[in-house]
C-alpha positions as CSV (number, residue, x, y, z in Angstrom):
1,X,10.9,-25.6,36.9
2,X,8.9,-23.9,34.3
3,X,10.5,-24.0,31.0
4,X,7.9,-22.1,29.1
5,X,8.6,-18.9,31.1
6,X,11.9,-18.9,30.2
7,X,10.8,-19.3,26.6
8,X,8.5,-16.8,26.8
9,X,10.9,-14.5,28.1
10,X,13.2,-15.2,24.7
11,X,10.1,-15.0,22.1
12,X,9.6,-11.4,24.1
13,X,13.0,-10.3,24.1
14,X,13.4,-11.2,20.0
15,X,10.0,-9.5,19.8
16,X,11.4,-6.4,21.1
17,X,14.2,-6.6,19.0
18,X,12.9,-7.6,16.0
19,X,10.4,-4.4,16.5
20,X,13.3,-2.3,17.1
21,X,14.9,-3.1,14.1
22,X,11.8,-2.7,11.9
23,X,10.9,1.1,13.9
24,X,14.5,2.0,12.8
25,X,14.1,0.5,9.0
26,X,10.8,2.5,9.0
27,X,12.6,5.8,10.6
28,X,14.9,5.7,8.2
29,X,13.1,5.2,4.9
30,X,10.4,7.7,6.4
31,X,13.5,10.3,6.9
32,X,14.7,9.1,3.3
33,X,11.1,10.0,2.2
34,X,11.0,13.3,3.9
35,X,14.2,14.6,2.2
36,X,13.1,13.7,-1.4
37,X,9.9,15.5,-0.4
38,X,11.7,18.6,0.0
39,X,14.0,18.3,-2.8
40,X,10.8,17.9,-5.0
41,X,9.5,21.0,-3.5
42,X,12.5,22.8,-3.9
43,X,12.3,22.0,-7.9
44,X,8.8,23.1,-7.7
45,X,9.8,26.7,-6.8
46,X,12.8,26.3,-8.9
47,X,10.5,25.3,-11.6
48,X,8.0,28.5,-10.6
49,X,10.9,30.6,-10.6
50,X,11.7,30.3,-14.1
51,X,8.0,30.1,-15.3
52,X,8.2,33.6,-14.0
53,X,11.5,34.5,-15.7
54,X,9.9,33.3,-19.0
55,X,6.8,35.5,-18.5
56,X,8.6,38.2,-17.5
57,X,10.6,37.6,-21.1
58,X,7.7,37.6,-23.0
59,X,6.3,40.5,-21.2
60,X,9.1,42.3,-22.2
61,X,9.2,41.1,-25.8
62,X,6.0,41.6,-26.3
63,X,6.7,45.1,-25.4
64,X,8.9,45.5,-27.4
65,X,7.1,43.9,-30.9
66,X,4.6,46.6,-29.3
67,X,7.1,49.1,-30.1
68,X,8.3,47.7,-33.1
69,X,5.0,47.9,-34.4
70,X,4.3,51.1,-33.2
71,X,7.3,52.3,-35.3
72,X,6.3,50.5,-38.5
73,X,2.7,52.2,-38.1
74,X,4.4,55.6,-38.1
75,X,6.6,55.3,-41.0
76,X,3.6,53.2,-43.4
77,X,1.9,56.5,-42.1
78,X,4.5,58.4,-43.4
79,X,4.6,56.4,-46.5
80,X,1.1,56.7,-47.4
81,X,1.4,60.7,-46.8
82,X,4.2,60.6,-49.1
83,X,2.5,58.3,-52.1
84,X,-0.6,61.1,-51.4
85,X,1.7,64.0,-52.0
86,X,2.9,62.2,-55.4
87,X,-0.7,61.3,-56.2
88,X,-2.0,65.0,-56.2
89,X,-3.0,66.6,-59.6
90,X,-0.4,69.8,-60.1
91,X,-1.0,72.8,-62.3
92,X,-0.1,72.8,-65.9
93,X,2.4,75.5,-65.5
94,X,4.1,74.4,-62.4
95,X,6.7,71.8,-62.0
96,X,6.2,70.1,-58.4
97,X,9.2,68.7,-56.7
98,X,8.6,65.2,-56.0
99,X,12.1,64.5,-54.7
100,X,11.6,64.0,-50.8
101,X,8.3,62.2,-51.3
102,X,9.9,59.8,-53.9
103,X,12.8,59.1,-51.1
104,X,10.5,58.1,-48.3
105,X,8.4,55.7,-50.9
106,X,11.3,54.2,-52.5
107,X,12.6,53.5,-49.0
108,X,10.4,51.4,-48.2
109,X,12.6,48.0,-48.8
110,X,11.0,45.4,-46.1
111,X,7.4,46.2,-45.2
112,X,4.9,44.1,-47.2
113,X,2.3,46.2,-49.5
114,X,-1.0,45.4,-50.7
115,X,-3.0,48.0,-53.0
116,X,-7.0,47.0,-54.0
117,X,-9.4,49.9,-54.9
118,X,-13.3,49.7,-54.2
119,X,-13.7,46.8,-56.1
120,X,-11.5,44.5,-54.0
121,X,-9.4,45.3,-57.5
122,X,-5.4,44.1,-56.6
123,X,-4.2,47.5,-57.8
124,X,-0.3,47.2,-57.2
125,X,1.6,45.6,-54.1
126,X,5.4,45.5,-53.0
127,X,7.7,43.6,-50.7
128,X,5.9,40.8,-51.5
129,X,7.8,37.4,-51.2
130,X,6.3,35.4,-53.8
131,X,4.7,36.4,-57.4
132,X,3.1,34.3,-60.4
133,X,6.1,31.9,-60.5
134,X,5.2,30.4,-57.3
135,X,1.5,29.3,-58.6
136,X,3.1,28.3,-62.4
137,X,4.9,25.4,-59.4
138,X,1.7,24.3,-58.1
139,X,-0.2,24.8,-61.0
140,X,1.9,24.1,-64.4
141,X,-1.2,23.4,-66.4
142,X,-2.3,27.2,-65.8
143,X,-2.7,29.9,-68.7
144,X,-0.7,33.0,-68.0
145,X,-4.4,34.4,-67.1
146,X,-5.2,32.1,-64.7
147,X,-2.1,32.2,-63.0
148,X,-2.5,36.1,-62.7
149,X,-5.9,35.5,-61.4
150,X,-4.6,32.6,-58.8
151,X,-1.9,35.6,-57.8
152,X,-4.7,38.2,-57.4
153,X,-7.0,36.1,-55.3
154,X,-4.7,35.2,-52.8
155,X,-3.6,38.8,-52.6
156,X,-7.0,39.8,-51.8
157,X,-7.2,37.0,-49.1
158,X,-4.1,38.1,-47.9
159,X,-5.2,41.5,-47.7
160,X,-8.0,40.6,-45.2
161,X,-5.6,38.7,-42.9
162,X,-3.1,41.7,-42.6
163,X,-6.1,43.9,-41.8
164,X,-7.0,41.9,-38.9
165,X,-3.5,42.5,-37.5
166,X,-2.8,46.1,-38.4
167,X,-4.7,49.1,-39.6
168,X,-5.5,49.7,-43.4
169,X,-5.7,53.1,-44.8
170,X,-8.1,54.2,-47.8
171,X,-7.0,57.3,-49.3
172,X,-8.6,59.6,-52.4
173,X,-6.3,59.3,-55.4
174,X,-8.4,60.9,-58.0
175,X,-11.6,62.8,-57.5
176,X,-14.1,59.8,-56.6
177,X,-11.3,57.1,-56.8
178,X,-10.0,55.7,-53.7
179,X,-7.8,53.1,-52.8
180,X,-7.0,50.9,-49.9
181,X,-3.4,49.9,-48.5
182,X,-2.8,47.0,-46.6
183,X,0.4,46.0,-44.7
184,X,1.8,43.5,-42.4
185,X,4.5,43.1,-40.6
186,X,8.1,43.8,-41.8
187,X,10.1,40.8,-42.5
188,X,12.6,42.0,-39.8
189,X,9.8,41.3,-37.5
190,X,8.4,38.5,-38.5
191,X,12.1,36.8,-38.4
192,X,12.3,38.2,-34.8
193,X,8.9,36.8,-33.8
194,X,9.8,32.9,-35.1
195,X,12.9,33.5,-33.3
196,X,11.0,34.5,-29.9
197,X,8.5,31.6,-30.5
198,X,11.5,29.3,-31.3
199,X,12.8,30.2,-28.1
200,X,9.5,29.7,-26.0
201,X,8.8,26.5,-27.5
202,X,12.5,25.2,-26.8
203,X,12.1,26.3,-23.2
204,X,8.5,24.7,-23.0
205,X,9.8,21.5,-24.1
206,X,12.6,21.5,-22.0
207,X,10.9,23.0,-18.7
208,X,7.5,22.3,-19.0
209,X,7.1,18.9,-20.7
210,X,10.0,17.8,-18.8
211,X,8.6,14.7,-17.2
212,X,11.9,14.0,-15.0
213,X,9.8,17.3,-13.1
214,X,7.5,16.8,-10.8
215,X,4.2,17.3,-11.8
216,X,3.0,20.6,-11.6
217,X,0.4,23.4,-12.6
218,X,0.9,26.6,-13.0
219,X,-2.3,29.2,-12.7
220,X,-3.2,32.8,-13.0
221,X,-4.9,33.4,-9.5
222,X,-7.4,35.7,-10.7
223,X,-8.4,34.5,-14.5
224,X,-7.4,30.9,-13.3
225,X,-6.0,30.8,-17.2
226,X,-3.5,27.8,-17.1
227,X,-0.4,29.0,-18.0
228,X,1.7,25.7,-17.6
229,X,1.9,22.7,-16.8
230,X,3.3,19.5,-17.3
231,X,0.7,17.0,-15.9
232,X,-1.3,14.3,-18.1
233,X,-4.4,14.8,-16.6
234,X,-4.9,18.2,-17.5
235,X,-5.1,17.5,-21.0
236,X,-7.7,14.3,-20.8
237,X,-10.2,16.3,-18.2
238,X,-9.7,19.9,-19.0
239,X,-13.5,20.5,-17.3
240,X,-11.8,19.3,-13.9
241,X,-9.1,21.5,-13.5
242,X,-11.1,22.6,-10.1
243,X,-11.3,19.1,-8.7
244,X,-7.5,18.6,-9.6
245,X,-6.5,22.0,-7.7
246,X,-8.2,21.1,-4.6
247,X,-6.4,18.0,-4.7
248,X,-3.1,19.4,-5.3
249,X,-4.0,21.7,-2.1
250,X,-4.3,18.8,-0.4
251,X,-1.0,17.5,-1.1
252,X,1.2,20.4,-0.8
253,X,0.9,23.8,-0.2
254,X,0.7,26.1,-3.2
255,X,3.5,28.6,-3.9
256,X,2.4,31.8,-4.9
257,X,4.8,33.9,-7.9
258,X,4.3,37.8,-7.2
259,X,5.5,39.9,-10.3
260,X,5.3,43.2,-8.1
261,X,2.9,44.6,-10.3
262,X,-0.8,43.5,-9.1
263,X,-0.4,39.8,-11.0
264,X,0.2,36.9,-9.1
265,X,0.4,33.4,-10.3
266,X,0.0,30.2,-8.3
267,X,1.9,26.9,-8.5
268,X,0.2,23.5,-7.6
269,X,2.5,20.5,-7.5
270,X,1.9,17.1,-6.6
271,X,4.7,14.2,-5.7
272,X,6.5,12.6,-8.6
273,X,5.7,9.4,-9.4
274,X,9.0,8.2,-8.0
275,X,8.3,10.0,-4.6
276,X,4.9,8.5,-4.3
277,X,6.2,4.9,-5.0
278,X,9.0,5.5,-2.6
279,X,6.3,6.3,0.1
280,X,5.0,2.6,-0.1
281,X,8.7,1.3,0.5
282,X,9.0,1.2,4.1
283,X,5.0,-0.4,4.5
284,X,6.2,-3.3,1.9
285,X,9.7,-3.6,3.8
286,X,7.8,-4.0,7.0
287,X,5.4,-6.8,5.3
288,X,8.2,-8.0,3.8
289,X,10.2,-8.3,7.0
290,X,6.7,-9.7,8.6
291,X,6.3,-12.1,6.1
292,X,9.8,-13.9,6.3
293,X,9.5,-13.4,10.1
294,X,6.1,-15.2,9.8
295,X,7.2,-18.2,7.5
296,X,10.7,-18.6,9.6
297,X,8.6,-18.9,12.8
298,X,6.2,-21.4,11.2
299,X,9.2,-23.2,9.7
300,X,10.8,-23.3,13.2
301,X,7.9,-23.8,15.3
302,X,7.0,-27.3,12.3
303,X,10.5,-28.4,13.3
304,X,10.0,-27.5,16.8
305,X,6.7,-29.6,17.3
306,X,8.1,-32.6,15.4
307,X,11.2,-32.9,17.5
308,X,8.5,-32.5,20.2
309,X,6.9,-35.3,18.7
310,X,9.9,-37.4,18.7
311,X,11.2,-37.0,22.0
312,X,8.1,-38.0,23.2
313,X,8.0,-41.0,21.2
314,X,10.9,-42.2,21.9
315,X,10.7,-41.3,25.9
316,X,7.3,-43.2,25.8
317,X,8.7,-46.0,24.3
318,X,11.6,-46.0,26.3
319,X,9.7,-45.7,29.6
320,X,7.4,-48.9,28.6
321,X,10.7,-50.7,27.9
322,X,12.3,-49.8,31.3
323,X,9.2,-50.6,32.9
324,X,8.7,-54.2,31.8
325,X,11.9,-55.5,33.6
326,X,11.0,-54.6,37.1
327,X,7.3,-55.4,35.9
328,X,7.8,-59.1,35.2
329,X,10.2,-59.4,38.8
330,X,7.3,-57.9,40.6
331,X,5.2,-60.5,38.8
332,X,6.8,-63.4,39.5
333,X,7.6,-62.3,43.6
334,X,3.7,-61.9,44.0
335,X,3.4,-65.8,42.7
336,X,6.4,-66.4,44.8
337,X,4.9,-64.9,48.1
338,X,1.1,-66.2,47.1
339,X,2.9,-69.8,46.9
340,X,4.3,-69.3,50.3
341,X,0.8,-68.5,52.2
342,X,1.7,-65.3,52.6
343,X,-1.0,-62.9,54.0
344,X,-3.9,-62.7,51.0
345,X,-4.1,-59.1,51.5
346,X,-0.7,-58.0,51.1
347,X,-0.5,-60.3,47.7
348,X,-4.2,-58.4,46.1
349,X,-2.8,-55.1,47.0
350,X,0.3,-56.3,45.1
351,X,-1.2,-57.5,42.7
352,X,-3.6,-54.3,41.7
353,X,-0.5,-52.3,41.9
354,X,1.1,-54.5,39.2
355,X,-1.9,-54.4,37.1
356,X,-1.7,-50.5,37.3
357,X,1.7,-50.5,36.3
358,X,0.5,-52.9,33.5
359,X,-1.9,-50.2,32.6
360,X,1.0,-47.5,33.0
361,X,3.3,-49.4,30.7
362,X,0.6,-49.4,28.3
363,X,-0.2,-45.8,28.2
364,X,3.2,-44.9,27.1
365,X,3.4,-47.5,24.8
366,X,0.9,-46.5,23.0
367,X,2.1,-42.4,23.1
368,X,4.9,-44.2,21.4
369,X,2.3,-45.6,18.7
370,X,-0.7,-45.3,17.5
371,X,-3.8,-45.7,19.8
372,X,-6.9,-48.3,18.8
373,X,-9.9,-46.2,19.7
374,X,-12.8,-48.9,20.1
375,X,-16.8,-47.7,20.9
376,X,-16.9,-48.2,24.4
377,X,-18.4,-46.7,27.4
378,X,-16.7,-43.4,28.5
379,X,-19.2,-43.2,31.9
380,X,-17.3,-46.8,33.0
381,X,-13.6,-45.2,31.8
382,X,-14.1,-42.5,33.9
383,X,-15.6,-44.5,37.3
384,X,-13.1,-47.0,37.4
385,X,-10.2,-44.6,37.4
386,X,-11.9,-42.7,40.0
387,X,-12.2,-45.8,41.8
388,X,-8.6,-46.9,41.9
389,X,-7.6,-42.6,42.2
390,X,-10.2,-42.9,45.6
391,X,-8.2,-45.4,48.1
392,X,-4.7,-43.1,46.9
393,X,-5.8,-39.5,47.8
394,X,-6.4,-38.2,51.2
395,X,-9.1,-38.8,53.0
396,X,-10.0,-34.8,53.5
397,X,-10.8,-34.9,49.6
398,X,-14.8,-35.3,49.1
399,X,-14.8,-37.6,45.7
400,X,-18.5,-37.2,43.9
401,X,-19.0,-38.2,40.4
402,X,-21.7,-38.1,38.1
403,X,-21.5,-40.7,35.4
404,X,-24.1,-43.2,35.7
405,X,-25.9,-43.1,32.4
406,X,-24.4,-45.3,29.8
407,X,-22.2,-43.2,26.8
408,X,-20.7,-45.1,23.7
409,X,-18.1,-43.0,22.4
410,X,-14.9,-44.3,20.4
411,X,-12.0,-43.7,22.8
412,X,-9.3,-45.6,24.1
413,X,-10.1,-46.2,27.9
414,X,-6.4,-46.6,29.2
415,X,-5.7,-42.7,27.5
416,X,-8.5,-41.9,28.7
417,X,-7.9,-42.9,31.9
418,X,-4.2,-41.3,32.2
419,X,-6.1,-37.7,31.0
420,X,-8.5,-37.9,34.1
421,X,-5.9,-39.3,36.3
422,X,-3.7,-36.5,35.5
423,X,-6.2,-33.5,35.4
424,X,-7.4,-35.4,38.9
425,X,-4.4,-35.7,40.6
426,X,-3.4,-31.9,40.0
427,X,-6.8,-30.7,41.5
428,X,-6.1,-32.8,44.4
429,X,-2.3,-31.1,44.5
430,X,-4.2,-27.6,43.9
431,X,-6.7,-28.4,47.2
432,X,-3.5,-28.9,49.3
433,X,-5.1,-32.7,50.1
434,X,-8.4,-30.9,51.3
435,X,-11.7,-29.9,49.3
436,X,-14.1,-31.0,47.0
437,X,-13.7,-32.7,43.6
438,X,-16.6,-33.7,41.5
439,X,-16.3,-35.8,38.0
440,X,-19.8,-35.0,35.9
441,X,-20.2,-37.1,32.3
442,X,-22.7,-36.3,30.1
443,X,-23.2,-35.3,26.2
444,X,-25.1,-33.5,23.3
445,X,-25.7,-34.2,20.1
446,X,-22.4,-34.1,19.1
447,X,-19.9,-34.2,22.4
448,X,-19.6,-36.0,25.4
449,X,-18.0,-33.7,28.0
450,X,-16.1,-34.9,31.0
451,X,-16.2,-32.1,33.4
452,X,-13.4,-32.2,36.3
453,X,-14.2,-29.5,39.3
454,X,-11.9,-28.6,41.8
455,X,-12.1,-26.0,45.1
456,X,-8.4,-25.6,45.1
457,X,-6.5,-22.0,44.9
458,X,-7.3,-21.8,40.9
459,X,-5.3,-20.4,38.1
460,X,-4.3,-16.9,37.3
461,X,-6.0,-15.6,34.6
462,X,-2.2,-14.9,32.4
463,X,-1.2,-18.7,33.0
464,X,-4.5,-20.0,31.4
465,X,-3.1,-20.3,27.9
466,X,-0.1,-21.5,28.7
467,X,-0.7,-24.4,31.1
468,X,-1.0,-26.7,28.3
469,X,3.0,-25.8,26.5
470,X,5.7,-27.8,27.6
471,X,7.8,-26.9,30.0
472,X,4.4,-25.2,32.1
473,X,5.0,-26.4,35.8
474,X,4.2,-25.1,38.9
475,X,6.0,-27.4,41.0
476,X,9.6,-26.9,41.8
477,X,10.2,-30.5,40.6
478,X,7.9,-30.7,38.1
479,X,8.8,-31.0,34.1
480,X,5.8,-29.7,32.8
481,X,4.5,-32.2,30.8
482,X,1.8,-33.8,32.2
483,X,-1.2,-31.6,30.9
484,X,1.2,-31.5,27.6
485,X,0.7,-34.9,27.4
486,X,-3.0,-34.2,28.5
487,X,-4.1,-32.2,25.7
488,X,-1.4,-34.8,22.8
489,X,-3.8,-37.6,24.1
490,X,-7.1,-35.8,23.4
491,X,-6.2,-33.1,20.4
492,X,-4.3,-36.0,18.4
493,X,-5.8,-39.3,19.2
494,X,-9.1,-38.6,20.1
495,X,-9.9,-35.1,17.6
496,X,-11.3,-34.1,20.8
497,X,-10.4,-30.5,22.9
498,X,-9.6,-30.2,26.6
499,X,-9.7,-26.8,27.6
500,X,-10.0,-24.8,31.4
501,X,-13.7,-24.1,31.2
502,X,-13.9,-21.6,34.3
503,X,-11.3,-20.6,37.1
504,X,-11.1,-18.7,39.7
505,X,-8.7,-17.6,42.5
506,X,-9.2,-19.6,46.1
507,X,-12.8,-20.6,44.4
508,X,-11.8,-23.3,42.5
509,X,-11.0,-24.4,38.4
510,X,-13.0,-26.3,36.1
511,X,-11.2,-28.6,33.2
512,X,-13.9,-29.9,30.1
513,X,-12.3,-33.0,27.7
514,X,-14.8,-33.2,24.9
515,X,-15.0,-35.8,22.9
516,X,-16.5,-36.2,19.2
517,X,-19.9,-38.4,19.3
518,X,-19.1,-38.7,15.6
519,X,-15.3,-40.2,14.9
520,X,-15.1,-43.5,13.6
């Protein structure tokens, strides 16, 4: 009966299962994984498509400021002509019609004009939102002198700001006096330009800086300009946008925005953070999984090896207590038949079986409890359980041990004694009653090893680390615990190993107990 196979064949079968169920966990958080991916990437071109709807918008509006502008340029052209035609010195006797002119300068009502002659002089202005009233605010303390020359000097810095935006135009008034105009912008203009930029900075904060987006970057392909983006890391290491892009390549593929017109634009995006902590999930579900897989097996297997514990406790004891009934009768019939004069070498054959059953009885009483370990020789252990094993195993079995040097070691010679008899007896079994088995004792600095050889039909090479569980058996009657008990004796009582040092198939198998030279 082998009871371990069986239970192998469980821990496999829960194995399987268990793996099943974490390959379909994985599956499906991986597929859960893969569809956020594409609904991220989705956004992204989402996101792309209205970055190009906004540049498209501002194309277009600035177009049409262009326009505008344009406009505004011919009619202060106009205007200028006009105060030029007023400006011109008439004869005495004529009497110029100023009418038209007058019309197109009075109708200037919303373009801003500033008037300095050669000087830098502030000569005149209109349409200007703000006069001397506005400094007397800031400045009540001023004379009305001052605040005329406050009002004069920002003129003239205003007057070099407008220039840089739109052109001035110097014309001849009088004969060697000229004088410069300077415009800006109407106010019709201006108001339309804060709306625009009202409008882009609403849409910036609400697309771009949007950090429920995924993070992405947004790039002319042939300047590289950034034109938007809503990623941190821009902003702390503006010198390795290149880096950044190549890693963003890495990650997804770019999507490129062609305007139909010779521009293209190119959109890097990366995984949100969401996305990229979802990623982890299933690898900490299976560690998770693992981990109270792992704790639940050592849990069970603790319980497991303490109820092994008990049972065979309480068997051992149980065993020693049956024995000692039928122990005492045989006892007293050996006195009984020695009294009579009955043949002397029927009663000392008796009598050494008794004694070994006295030595049995104490083996399992003492698996029931603890075991005295006393410094003793191990070479004597071993050659006086070979002796009694010798008369009890067939005569086609060659019996050699090597154990004549003396070896203190602290052990507990009937244990002992039931570990070689065991690991004896199942070589013998192995050699089918015929072959070779040779007992060798000896030590190191630190062992003593009792080295059991057998010529027998060996082990398979998939049973070696199991021959030692419970259950193991390859007898049909067998339980499987004698080599159990084997390795309890020397693991637990004697901190020592017992392992199958070499085996091999119709060659023979090798068993090693090693003892400790240095347990007290």
């Amino acid at each position: 009966m082998n009871l371990y196979s069986n239970k192998q064949k469980w821990k496999i079968t829960l194995l399987i299962f268990a793996l099943l169920a974490v390959g379909a966990s994985l599956f499906v958080s991986n597929s859960i994984v893969s569809k956020v991916g594409e609904r991220e990437r989705e956004r992204a071109k989402q996101w792309a498509d209205a970055i190009k709807k906004k540049i498209e918008l501002v194309r277009l509006t600035n177009r049409t400021f262009s326009q505008l502008r344009d406009k505004e340029l011919e009619k202060m052209t106009l205007w200028i002509d006009a105060t030029k035609e007023v400006s011109k010195p008439t004869p005495l006797n004529e009497i110029p019609d100023y009418g038209f002119p007058l019309k197109i300068i009075n109708g200037n009502k919303d373009i801003p004009v500033i008037l300095l002659d050669e000087e830098k002089n502030v000569s005149g202005n209109i349409n200007l939102d703000f006069d001397t009233s506005y400094f007397r605010k800031q400045h009540p303390d001023f004379t009305d002198k001052e605040l005329v020359k406050a009002f004069d000097d920002s003129l003239v810095m205003l007057a070099a700001i407008w220039e840089k935006r739109n052109p001035s135009f110097t014309i001849e008034v009088y004969e060697g006096l000229f004088m410069t105009y300077y415009y800006n912008d109407s106010k019709e203009i201006e108001k339309l330009e804060a709306e625009r930029d009202s409008l882009i900075k609403t849409f910036n904060d609400d697309l771009i800086n949007n950090v429920g987006l995924v993070p992405v970057l947004l790039i002319d392909t042939e300047t590289k300009e950034i034109i938007g983006t809503n990623m941190d890391e821009v902003e702390k290491n503006p010198n390795n946008i290149d880096a950044l892009i190549n890693n963003l390549k890495q990650q997804n593929e770019p999507i490129v925005i062609d305007f139909k017109n010779g521009n293209t634009n190119t959109v890097y995006f990366d995984a949100s953070p969401e996305l990229k902590k979802l990623q982890y999930f299933p690898y900490i579900q299976f560690l998770v999984i693992g981990l109270f897989a792992f704790i639940g097996y050592l849990i069970f297997s603790t319980f497991r090896k303490a109820e092994q514990n008990q049972v065979w406790a309480g068997m051992a004891k149980e065993t020693a207590h049956q024995l000692g009934t039928p122990l005492s009768s045989l006892m007293a019939w050996v006195q009984l038949l020695e009294s009579q004069g009955a043949d002397p070498m029927i009663t000392t054959e008796m009598q050494k079986d008794v004694d070994r059953l006295e030595k049995v009885t104490e083996r399992f009483s003492k698996i029931g409890s603890g075991a005295k370990l006393e410094l003793l020789d191990v070479s004597k252990t071993v050659q006086d359980v070979i002796t009694y094993l010798r008369p009890r195993i067939s005569d086609q079995v060659s019996v050699t041990v090597d154990a004549s040097d003396e070896i203190l070691v602290m052990h507990n010679p009937p244990l002992i004694e039931w570990v070689v008899e065991n690991i004896s007896k199942n070589a013998v079994d192995a050699m089918e009653a015929k072959g070779q088995l040779s007992v060798h004792v000896h030590k190191t600095n630190d062992w003593v090893y009792i080295d059991i050889k057998d010529t027998g039909k060996g082990i398979p090479a998939k049973q070696l680390k199991t021959i030692f569980q419970p259950g193991y058996s390859t007898k049909t009657r067998g339980w499987g615990l004698g080599l159990s008990l084997v390795k309890r004796i020397v693991k637990e009582y004697h901190k020592g190993t017992v392992v199958v040092l070499e085996s091999q198939i119709n060659v023979g198998t090798t068993f090693r107990i090693s003892l400790p030279l240095n347990v007290l």
